[in-house]
C-alpha positions in Angstrom: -43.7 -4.9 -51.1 -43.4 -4.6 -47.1 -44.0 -0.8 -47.4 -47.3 -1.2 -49.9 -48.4 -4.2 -47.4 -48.4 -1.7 -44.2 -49.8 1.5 -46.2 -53.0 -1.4 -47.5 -53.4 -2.5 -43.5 -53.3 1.2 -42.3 -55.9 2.0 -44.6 -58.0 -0.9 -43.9 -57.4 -0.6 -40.5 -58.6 3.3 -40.8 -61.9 2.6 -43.1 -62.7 -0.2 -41.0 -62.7 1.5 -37.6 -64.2 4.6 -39.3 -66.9 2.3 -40.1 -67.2 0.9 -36.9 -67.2 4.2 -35.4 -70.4 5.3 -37.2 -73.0 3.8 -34.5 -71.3 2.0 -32.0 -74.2 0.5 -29.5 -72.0 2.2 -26.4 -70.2 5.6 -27.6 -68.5 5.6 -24.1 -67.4 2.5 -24.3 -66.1 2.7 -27.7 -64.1 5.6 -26.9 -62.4 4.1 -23.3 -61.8 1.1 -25.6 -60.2 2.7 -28.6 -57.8 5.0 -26.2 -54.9 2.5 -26.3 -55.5 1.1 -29.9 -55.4 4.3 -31.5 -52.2 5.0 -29.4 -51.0 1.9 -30.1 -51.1 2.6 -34.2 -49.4 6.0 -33.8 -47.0 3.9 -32.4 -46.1 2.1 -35.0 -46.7 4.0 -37.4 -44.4 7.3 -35.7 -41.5 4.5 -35.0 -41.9 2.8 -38.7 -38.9 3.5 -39.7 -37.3 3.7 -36.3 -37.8 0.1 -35.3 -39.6 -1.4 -37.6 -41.3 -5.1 -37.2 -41.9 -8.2 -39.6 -44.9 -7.8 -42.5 -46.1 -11.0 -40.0 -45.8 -8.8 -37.2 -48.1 -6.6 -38.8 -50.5 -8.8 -40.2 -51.2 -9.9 -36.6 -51.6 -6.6 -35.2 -53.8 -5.9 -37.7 -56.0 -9.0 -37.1 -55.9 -8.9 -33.3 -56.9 -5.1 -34.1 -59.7 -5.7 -36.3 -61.4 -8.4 -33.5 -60.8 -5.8 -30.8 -62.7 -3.1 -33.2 -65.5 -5.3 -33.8 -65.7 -6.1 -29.8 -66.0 -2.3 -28.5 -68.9 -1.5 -31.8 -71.0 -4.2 -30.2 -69.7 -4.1 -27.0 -67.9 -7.5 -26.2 -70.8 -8.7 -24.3 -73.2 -8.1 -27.6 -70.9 -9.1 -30.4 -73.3 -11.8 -32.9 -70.2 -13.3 -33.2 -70.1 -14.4 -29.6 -73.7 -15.0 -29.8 -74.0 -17.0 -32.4 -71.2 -19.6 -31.0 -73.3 -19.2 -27.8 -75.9 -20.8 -29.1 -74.4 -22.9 -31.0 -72.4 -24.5 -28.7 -74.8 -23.9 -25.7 -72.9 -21.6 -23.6 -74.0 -19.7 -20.9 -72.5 -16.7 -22.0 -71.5 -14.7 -25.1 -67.9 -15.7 -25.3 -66.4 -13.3 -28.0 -64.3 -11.3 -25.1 -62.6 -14.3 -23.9 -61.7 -14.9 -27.7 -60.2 -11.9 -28.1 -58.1 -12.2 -25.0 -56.7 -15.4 -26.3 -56.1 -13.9 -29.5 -53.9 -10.8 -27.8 -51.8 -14.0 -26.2 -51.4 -15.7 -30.0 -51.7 -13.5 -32.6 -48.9 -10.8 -30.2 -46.5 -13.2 -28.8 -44.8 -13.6 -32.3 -44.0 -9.6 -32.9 -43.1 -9.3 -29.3 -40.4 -11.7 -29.9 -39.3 -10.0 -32.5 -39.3 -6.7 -30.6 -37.3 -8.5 -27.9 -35.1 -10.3 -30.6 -33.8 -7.1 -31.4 -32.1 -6.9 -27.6 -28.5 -8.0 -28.3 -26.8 -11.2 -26.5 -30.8 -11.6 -25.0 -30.6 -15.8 -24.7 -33.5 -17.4 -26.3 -35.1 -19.1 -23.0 -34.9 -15.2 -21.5 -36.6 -13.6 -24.7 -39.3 -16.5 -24.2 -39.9 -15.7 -20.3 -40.0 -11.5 -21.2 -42.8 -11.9 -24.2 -45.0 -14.0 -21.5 -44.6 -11.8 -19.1 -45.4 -8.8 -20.7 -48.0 -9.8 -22.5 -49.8 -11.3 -19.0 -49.1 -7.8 -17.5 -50.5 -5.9 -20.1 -53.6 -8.3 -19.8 -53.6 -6.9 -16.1 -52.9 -3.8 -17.1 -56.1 -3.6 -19.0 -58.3 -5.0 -16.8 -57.4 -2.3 -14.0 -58.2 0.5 -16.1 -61.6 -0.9 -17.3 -62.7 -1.1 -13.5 -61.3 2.4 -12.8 -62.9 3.7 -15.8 -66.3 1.6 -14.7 -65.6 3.2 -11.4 -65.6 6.9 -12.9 -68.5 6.7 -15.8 -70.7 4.1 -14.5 -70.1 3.6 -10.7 -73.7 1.9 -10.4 -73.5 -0.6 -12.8 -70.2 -2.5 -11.9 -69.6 -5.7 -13.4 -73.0 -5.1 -15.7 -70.8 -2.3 -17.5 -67.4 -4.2 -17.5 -69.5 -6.9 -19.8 -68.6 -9.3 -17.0 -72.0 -11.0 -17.8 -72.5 -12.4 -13.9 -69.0 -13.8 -13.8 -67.3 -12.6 -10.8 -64.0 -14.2 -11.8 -64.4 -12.8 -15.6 -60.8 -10.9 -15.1 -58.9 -13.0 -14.1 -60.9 -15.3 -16.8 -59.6 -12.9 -19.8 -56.3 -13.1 -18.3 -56.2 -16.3 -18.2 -57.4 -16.4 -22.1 -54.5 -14.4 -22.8 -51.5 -16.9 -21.2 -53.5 -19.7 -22.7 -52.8 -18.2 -26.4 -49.3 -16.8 -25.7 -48.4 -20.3 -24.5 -49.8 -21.6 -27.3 -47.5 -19.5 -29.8 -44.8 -19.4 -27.5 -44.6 -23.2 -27.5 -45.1 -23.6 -31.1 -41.9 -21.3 -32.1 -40.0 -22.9 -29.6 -41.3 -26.1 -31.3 -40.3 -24.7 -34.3 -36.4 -23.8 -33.2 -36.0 -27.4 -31.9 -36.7 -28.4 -35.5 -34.6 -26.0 -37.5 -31.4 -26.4 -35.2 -30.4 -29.6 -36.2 -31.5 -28.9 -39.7 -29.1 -26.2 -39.6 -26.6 -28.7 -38.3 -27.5 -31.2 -41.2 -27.0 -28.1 -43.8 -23.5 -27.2 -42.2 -22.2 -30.7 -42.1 -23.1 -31.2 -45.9 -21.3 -28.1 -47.0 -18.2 -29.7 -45.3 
């Protein structure tokens, strides 16, 4: 069942970005922006077998990846999405790019605790502190090589390109989005451990 569930989100994931791909409103920017995804899918699907994840873990790859597909065909500052919550919430900007960034901090902090889960004698407070790390320096990490890459292409237009949408703290912004989420789903599974160890307890002691 695992195995038919990642061949079905692989192929969606394929149709759908082939789709997307079509007409995208910025064919530069769709490429700069697909660069990692598409390495990031070979990834997984070269190392499968070699060190394979959940069928969560892969369900929330495949949602984060599906959001961040939609963002570079409309470019994140165009999205409807994010316009439509604009105005329906009266913001002063389209909003989908900070959404997406909190959704690389939720819907990724679960399979990179799995990832890191795999780490023998790794305590559970240590595995916690690594997944927040890393996902707040990859947040960094991307933000870098959109400016160099707005740097190289588009030198003129700057923040205008970079979708920053007059917000000269819209990095650090996005990052932000991101620890927000990956706190959020960090403190929820550690939520969740609290609650299953003295279950676990309660189970033992009644099999005595």
């Amino acid at each position: 069942m695992k195995h038919l569930l990642v061949s079905a989100l692989l192929i969606w994931y394929a149709l759908f970005f082939f789709i997307m791909g079509m007409n995208p409103v910025d064919s530069q920017n769709w490429i700069f922006a697909n660069i990692l995804p598409i390495l990031f899918v070979g990834f997984l699907t070269i190392t499968y077998h070699a060190l394979p994840f959940s069928s969560t873990s892969y369900l929330l790859f495949s949602f984060f990846l599906t959001l961040h597909t939609i963002g570079a065909h409309y470019t994140y500052a165009q999205t409807p999405v994010g316009e439509w919550i604009e105005d329906f919430l009266h913001l002063p900007r389209n909003n989908f790019d900070r959404i997406v960034h909190f959704c690389f901090g939720l819907l990724l902090a679960y399979p990179f605790n799995e990832l890191f889960g795999k780490i023998k004698g790794i305590p559970s407070w240590l595995r916690t502190y690594l997944v927040f790390m890393t996902l707040i320096g990859l947040a960094g990490i991307w933000e870098i090589l959109e400016s160099w890459f707005a740097r190289i292409v588009h030198p003129g237009l700057g923040q205008a390109f970079l979708g920053a949408q007059g917000d000269i703290w819209d990095a650090q912004k996005d990052m932000a989005a991101t620890m927000y989420g990956a706190l959020l789903c960090l403190s929820f599974m550690i939520l969740i451990r609290k609650v299953q160890k003295p279950l676990s307890c309660f189970r033992a002691e009644r099999l005595i």
